[in-house]
C-alpha positions in Angstrom: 0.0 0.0 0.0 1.1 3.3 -1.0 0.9 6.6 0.9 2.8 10.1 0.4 4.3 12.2 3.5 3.6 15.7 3.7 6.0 16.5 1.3 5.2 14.4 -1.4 7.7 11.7 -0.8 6.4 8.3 -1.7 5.9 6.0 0.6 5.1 1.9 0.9 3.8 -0.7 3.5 3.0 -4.0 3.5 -1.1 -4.2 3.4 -2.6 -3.4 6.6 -6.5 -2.7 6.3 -7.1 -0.8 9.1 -4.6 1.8 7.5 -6.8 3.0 4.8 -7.7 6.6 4.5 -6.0 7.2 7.8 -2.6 9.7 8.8 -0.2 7.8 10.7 3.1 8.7 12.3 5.6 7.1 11.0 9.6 6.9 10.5 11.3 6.1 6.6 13.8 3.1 6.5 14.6 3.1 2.8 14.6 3.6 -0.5 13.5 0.6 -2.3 14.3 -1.0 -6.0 11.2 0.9 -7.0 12.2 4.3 -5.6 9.1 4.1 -3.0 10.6 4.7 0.4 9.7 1.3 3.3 8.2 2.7 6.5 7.9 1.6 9.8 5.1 2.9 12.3 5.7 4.6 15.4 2.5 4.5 17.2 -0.3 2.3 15.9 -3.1 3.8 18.1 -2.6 7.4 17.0 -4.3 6.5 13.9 -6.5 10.0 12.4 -8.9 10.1 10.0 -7.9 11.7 6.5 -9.5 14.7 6.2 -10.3 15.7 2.5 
């Protein structure tokens, strides 16, 4: 699943569902084959909703 940062740098995680639509704090690990940068959450209950 695919996400950006706020600004604009691309970012990927493994599928998680309950990630959809939401903000999520987050630190970047690397820069993968694809050019998408792997993250790792920090806090998985400070979940937001995506305002649009």
């Amino acid at each position: 699943m695919y996400g950006f940062t706020e600004n604009y740098i691309k970012v990927e995680i493994e599928y998680k569902p309950n990630l959809s639509n939401r903000i999520a704090d987050v630190s970047l690990l690397e820069i993968n084959d694809n050019g998408n940068v792997k993250i790792k959450l920090i806090d998985k209950k400070s979940f937001k909703f995506k305002l649009a």
